[in-house]
N, CA, C and O atoms as CSV, one atom per row, in Angstrom:
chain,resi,resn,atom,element,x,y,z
A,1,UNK,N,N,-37.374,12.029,-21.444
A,1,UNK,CA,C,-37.369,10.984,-20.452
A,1,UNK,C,C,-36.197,10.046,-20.755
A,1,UNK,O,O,-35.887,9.658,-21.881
A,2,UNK,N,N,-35.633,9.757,-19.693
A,2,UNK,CA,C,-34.175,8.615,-19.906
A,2,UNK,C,C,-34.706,7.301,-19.966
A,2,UNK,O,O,-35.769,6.841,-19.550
A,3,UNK,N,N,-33.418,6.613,-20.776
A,3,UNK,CA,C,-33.940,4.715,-20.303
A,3,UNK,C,C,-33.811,4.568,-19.236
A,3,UNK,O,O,-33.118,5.176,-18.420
A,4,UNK,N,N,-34.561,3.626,-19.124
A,4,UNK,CA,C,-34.144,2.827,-17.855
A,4,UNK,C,C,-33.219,1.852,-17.380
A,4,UNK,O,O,-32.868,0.755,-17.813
A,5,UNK,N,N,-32.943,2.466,-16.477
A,5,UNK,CA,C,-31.159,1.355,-16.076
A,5,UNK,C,C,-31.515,0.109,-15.877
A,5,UNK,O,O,-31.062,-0.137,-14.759
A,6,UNK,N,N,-31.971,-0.701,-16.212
A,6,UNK,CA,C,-32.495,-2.357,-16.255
A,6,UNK,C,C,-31.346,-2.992,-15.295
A,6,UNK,O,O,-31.377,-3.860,-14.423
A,7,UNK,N,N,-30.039,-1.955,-15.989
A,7,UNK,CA,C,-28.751,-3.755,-15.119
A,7,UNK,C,C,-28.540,-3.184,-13.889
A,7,UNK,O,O,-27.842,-3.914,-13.184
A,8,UNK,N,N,-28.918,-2.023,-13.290
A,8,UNK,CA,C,-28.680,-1.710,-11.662
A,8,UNK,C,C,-29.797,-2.053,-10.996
A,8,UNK,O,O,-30.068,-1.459,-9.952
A,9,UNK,N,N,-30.726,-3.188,-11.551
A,9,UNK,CA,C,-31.287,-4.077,-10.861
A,9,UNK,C,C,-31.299,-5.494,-10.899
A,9,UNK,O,O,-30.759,-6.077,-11.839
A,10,UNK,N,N,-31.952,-6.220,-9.820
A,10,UNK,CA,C,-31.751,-7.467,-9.989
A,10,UNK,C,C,-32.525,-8.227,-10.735
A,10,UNK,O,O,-33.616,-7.798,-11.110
A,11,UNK,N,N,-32.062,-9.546,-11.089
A,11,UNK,CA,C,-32.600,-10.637,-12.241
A,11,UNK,C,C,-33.825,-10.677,-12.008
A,11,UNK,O,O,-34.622,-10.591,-12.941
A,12,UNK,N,N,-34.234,-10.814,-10.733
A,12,UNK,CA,C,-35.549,-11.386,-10.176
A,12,UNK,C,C,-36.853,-9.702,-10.359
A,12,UNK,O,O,-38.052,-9.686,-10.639
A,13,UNK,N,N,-36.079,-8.775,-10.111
A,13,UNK,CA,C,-36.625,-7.376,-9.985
A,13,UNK,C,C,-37.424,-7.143,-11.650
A,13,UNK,O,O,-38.534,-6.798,-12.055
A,14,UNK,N,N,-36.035,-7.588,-12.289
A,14,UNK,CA,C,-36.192,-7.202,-13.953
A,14,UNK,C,C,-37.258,-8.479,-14.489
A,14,UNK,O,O,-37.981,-8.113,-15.416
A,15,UNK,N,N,-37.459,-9.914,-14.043
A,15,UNK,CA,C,-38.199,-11.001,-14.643
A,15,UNK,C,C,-39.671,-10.107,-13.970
A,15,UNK,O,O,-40.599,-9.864,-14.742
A,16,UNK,N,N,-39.720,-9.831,-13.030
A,16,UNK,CA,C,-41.414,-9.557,-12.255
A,16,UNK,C,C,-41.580,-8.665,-12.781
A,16,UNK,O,O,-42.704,-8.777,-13.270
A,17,UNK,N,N,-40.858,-7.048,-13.238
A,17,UNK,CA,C,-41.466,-6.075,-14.278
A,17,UNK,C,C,-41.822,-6.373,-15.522
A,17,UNK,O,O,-42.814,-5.923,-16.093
A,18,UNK,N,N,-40.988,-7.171,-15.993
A,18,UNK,CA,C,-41.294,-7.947,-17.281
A,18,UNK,C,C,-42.809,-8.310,-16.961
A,18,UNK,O,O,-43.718,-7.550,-17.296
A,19,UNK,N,N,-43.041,-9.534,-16.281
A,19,UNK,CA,C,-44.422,-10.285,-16.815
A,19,UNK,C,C,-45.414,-9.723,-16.222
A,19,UNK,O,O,-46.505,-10.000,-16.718
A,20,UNK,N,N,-45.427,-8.859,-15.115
A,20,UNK,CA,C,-45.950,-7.818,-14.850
A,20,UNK,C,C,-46.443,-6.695,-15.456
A,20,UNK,O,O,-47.622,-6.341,-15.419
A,21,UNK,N,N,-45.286,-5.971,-16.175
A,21,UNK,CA,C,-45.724,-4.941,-17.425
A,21,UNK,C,C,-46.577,-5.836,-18.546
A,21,UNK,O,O,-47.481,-5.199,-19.087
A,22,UNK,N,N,-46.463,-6.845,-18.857
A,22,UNK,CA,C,-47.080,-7.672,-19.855
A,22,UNK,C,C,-48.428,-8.018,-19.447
A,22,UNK,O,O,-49.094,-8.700,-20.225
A,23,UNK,N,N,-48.978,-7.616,-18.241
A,23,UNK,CA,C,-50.236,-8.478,-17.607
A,23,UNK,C,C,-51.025,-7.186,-17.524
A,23,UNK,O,O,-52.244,-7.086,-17.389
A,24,UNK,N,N,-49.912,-5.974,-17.654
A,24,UNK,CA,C,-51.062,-4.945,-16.895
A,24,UNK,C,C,-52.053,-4.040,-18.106
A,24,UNK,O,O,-51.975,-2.837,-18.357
A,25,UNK,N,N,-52.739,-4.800,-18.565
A,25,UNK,CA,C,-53.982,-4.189,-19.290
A,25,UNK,C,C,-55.317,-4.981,-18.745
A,25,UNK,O,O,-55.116,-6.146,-18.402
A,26,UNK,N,N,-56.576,-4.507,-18.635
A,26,UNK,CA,C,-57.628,-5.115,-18.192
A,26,UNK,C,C,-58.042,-6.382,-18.960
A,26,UNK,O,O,-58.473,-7.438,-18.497
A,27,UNK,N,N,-57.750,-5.944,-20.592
A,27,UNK,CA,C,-58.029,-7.530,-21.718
A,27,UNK,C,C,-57.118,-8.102,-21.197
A,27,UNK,O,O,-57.448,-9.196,-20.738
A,28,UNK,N,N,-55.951,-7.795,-21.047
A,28,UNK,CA,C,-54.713,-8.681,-20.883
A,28,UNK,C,C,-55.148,-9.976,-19.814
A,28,UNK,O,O,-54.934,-11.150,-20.117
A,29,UNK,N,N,-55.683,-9.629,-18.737
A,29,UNK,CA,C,-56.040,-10.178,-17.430
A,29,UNK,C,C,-57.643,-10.870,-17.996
A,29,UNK,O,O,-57.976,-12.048,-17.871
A,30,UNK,N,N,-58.134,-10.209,-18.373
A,30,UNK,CA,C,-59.420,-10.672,-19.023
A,30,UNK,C,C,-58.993,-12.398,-19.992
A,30,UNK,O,O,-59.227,-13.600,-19.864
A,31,UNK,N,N,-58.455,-11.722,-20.676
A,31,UNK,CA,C,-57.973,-12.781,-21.670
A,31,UNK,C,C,-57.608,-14.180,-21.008
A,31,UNK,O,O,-58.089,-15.297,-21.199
A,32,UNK,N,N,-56.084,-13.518,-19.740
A,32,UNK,CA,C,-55.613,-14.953,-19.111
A,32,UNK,C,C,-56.622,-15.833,-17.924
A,32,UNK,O,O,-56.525,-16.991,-17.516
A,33,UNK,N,N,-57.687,-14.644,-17.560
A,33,UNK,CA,C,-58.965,-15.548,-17.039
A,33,UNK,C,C,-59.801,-16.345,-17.927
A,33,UNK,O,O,-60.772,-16.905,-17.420
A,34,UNK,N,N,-59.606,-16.465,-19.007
A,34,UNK,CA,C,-60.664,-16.846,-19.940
A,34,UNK,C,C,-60.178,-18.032,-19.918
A,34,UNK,O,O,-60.982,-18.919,-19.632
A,35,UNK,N,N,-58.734,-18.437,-20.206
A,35,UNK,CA,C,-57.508,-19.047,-20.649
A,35,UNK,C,C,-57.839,-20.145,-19.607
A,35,UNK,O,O,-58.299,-21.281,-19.715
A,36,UNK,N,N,-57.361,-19.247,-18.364
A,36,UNK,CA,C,-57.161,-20.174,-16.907
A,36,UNK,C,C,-59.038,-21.245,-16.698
A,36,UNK,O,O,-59.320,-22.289,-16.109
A,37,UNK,N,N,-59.681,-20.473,-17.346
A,37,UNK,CA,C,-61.076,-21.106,-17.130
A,37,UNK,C,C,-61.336,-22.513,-18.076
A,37,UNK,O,O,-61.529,-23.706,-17.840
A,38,UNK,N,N,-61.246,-21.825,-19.038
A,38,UNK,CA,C,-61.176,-23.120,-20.610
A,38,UNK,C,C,-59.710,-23.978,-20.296
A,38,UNK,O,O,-59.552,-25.078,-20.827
A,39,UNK,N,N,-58.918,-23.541,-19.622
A,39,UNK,CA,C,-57.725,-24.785,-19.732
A,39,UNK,C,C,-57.315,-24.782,-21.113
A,39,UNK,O,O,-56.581,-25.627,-21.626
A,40,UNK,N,N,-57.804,-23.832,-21.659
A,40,UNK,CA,C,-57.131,-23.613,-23.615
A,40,UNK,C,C,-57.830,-22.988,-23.870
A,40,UNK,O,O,-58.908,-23.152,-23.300
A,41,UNK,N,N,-57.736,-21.987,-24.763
A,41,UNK,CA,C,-58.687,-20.904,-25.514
A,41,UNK,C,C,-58.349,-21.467,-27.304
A,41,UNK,O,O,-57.453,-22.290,-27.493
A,42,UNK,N,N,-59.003,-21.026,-28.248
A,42,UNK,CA,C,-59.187,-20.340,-29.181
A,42,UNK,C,C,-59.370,-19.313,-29.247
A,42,UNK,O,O,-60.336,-18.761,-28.720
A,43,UNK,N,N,-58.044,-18.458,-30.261
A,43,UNK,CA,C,-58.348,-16.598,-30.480
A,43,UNK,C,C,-60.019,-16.386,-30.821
A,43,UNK,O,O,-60.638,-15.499,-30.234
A,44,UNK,N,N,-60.749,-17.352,-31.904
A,44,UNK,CA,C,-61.994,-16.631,-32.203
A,44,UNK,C,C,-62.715,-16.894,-30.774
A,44,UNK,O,O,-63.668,-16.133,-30.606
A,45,UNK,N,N,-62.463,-17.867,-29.620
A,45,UNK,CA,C,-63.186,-17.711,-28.556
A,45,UNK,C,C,-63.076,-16.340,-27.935
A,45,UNK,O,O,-63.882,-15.423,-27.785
A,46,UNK,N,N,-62.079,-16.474,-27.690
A,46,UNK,CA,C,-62.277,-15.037,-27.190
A,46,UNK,C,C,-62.663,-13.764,-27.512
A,46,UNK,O,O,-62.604,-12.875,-26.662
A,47,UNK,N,N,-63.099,-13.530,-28.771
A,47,UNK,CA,C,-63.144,-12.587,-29.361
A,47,UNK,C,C,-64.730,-12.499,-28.837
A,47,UNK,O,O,-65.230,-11.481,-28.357
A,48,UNK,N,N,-65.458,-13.847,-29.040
A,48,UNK,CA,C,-67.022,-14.336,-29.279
A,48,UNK,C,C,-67.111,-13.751,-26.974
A,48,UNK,O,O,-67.877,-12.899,-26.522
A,49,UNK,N,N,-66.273,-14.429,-26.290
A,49,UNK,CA,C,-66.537,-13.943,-25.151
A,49,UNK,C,C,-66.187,-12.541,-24.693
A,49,UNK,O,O,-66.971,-11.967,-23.937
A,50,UNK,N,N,-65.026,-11.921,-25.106
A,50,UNK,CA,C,-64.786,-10.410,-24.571
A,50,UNK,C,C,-64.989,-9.248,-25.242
A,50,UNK,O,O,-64.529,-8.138,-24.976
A,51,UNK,N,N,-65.926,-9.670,-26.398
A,51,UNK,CA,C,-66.519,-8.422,-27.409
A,51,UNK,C,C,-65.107,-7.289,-27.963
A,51,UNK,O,O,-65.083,-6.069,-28.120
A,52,UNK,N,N,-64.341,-8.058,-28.093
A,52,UNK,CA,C,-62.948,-7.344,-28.645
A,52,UNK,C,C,-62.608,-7.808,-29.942
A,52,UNK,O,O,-62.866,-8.973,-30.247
A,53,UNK,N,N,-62.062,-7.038,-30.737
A,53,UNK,CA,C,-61.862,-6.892,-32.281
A,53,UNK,C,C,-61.104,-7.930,-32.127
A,53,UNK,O,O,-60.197,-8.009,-31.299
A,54,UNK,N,N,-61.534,-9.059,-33.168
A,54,UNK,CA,C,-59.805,-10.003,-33.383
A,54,UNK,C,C,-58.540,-8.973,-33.492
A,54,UNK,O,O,-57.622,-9.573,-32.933
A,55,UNK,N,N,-58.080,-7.781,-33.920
A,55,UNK,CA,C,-57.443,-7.499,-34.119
A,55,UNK,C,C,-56.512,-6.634,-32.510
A,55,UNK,O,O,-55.310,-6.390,-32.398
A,56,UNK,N,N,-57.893,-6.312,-31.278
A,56,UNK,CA,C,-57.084,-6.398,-30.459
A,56,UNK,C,C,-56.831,-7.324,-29.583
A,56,UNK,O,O,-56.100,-7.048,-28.632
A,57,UNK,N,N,-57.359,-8.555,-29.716
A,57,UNK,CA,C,-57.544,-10.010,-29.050
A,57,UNK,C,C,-56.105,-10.296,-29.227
A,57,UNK,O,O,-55.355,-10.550,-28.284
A,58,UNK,N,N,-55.627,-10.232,-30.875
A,58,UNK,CA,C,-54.686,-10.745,-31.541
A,58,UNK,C,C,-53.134,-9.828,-30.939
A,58,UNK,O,O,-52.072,-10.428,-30.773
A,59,UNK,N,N,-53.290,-8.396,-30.692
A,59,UNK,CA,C,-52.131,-7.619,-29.941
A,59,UNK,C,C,-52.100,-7.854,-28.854
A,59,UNK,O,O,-51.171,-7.590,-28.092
A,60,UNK,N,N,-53.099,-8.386,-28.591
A,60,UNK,CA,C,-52.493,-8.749,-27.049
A,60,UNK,C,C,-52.730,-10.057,-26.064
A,60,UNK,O,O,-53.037,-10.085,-24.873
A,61,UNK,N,N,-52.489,-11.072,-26.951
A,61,UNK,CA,C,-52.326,-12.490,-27.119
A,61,UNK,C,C,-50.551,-12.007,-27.656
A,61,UNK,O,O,-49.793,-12.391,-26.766
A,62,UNK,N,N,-49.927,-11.460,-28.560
A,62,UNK,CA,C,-48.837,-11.444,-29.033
A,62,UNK,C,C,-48.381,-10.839,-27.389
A,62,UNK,O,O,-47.761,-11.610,-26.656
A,63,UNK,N,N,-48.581,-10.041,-27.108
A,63,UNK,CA,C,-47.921,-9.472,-25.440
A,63,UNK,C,C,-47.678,-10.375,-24.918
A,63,UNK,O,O,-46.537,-10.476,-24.467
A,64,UNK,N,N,-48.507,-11.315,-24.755
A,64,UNK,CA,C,-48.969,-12.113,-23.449
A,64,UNK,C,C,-47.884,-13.166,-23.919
A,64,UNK,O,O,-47.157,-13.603,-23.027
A,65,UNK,N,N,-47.677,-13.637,-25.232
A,65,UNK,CA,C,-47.108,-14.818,-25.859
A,65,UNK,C,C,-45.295,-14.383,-25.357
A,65,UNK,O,O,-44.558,-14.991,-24.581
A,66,UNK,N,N,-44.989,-12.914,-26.288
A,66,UNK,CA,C,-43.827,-12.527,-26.328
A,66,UNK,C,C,-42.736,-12.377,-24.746
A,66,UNK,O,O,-41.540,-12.348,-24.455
A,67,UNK,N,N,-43.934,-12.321,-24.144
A,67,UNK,CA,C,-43.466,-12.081,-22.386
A,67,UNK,C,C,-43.464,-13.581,-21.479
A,67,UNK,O,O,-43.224,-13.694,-20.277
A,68,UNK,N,N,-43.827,-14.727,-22.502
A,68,UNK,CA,C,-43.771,-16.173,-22.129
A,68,UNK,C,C,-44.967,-16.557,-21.581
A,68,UNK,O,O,-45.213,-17.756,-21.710
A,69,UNK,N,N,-45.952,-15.755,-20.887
A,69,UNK,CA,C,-47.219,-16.030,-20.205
A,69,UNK,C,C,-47.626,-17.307,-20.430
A,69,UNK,O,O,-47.630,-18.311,-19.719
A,70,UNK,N,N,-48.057,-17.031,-21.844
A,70,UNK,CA,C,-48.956,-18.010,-22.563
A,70,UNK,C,C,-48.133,-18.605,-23.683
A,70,UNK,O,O,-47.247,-17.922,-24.197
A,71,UNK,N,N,-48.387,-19.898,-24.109
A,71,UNK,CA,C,-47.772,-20.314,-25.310
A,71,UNK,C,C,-49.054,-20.813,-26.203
A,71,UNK,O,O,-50.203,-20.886,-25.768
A,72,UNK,N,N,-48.602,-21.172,-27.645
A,72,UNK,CA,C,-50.066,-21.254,-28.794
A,72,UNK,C,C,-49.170,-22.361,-29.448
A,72,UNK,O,O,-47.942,-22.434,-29.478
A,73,UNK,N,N,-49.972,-23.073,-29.883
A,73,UNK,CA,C,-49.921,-24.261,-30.765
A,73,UNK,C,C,-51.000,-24.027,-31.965
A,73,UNK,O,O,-52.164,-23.746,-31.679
A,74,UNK,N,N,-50.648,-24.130,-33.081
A,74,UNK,CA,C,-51.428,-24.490,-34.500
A,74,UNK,C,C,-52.084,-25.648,-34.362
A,74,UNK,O,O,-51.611,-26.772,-34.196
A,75,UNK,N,N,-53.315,-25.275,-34.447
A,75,UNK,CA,C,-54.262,-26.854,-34.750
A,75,UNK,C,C,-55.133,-26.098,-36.275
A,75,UNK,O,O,-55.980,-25.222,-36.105
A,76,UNK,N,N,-54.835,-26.497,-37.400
A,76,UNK,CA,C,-55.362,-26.016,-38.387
A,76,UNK,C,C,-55.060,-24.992,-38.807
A,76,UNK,O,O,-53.879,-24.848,-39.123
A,77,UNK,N,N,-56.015,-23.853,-38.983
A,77,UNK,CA,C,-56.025,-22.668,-39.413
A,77,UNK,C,C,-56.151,-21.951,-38.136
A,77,UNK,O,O,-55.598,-20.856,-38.233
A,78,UNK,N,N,-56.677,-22.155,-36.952
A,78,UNK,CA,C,-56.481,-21.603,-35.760
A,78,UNK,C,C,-55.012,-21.573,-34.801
A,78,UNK,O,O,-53.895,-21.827,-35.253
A,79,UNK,N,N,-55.206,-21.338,-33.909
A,79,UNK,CA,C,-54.199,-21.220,-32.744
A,79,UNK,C,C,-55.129,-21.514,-31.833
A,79,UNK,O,O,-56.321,-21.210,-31.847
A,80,UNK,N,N,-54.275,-22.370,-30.714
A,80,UNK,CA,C,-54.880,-22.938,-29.163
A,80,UNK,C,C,-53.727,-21.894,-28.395
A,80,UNK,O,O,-52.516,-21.850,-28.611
A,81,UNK,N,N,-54.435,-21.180,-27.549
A,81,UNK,CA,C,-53.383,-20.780,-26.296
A,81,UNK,C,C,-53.659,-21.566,-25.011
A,81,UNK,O,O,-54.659,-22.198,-24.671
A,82,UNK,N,N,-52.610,-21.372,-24.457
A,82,UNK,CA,C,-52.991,-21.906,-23.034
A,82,UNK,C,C,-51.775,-21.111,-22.098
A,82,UNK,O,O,-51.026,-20.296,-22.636
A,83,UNK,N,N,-51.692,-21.391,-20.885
A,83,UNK,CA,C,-50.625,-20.527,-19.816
A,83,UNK,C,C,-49.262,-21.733,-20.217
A,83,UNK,O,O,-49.266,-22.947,-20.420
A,84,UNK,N,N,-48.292,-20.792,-20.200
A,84,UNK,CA,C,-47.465,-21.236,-19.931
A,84,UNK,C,C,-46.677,-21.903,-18.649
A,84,UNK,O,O,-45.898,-21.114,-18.116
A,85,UNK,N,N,-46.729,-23.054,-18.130
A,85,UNK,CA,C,-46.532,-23.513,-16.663
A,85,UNK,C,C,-45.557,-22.828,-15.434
A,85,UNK,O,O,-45.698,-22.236,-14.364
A,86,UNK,N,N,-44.056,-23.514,-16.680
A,86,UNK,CA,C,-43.036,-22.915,-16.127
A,86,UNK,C,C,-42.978,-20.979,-15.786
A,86,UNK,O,O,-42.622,-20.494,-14.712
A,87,UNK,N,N,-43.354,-20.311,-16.813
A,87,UNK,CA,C,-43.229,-18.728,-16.435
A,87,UNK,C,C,-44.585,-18.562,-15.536
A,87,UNK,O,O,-44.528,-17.696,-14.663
A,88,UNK,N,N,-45.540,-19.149,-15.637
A,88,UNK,CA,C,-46.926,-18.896,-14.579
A,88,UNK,C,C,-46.442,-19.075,-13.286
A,88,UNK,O,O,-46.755,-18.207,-12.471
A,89,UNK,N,N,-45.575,-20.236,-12.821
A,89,UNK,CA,C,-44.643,-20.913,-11.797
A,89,UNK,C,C,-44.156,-20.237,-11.788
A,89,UNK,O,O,-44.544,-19.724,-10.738
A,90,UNK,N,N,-42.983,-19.221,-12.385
A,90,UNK,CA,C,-41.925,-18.378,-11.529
A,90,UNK,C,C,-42.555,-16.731,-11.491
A,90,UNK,O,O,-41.848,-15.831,-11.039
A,91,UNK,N,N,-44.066,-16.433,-12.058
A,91,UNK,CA,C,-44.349,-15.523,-12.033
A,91,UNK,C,C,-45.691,-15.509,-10.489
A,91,UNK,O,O,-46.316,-14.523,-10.098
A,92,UNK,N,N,-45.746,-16.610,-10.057
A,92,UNK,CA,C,-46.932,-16.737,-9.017
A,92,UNK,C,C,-45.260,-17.239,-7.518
A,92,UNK,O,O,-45.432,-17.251,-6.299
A,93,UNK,N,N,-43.976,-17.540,-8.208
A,93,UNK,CA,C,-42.942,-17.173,-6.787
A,93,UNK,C,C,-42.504,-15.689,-6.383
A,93,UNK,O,O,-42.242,-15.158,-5.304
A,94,UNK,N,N,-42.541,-15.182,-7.900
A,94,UNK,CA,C,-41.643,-13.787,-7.446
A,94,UNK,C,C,-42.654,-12.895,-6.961
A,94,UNK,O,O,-42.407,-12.118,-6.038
A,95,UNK,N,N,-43.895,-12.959,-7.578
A,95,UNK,CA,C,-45.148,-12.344,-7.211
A,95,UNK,C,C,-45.537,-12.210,-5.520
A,95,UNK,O,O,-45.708,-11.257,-4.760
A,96,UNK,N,N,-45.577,-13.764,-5.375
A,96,UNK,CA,C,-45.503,-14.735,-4.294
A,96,UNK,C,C,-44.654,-13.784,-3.092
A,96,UNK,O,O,-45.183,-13.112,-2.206
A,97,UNK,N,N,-43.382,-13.929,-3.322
A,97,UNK,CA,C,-42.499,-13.317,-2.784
A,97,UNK,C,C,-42.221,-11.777,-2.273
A,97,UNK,O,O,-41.888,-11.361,-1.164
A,98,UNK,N,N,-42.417,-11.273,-3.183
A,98,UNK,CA,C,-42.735,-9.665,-3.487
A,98,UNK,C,C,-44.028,-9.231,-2.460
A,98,UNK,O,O,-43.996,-8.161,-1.853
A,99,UNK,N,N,-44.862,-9.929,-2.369
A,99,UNK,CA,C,-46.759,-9.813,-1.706
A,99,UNK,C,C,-45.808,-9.804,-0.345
A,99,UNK,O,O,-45.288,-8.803,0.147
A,100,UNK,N,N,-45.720,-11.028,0.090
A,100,UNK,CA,C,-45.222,-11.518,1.304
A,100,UNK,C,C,-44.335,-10.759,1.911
A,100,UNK,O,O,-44.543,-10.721,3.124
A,101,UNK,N,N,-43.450,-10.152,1.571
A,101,UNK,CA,C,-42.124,-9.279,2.109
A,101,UNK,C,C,-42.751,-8.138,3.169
A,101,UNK,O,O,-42.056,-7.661,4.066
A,102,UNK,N,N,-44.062,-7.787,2.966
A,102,UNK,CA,C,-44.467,-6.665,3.720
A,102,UNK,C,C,-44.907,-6.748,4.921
A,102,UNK,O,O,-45.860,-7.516,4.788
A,103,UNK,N,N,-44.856,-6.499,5.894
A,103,UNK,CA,C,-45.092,-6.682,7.034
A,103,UNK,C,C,-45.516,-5.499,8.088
A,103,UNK,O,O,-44.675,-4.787,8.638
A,104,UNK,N,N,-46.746,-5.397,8.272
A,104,UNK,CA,C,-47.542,-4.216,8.444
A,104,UNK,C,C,-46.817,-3.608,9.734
A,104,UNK,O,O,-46.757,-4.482,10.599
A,105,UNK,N,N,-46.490,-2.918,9.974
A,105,UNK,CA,C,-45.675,-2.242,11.162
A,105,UNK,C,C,-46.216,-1.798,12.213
A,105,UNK,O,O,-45.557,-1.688,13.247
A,106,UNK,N,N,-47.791,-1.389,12.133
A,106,UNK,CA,C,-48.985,-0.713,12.962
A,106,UNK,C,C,-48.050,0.230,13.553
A,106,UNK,O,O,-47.182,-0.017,14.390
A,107,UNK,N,N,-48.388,1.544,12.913
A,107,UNK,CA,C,-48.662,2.775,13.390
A,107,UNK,C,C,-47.723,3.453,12.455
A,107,UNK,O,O,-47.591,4.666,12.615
A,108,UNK,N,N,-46.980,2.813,11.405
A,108,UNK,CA,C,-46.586,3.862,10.524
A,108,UNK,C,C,-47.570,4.455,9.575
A,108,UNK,O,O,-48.586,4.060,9.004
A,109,UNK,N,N,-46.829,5.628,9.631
A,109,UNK,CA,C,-48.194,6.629,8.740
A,109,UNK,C,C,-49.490,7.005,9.716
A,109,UNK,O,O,-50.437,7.647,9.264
């Protein structure tokens, strides 16, 4: 299988696969509902709500982090996550954008 040509697309094409590929696991989405609900998580919260190993709570909190989603702050020996504003904001325009573009044609197909 070849790479993928990333630069014979556009900025906006390549940011929405990005946080897109980063969202698409069921914990993944699980997780950022938990997030979006509490207005902040703790990793051991989530572990205690989605019956998932800290250890895959923890891989994929790092996804979610590394792709900007979410950002974490140290309070102690824990971590607080929460969404990240700005990438939630340009990931709910391009999203936004992308949804909207379609325009049902009635009677194709």
């Amino acid at each position: 299988m070849g790479l993928t040509k990333t630069e014979i697309f556009t900025q906006e094409q390549n940011e929405l696969s990005i946080l897109l590929k980063s969202m698409a696991h069921p914990a993944r989405i699980a997780i950022l509902q938990q997030i979006i609900a509490a207005n902040a998580c703790i990793c051991g919260d989530l572990v205690e709500e989605l019956g998932l190993a800290q250890a895959t709570i923890s891989q994929h909190l790092k996804e979610l982090k590394n792709a900007g989603i979410i950002q974490g702050t140290i309070e102690g020996v824990k971590v607080c996550y929460c969404i990240e504003p700005k990438t939630w904001s340009l990931l709910q325009k391009r999203f936004g954008d992308f949804m909207g573009s379609y325009q049902d044609p009635k009677g194709c197909c």
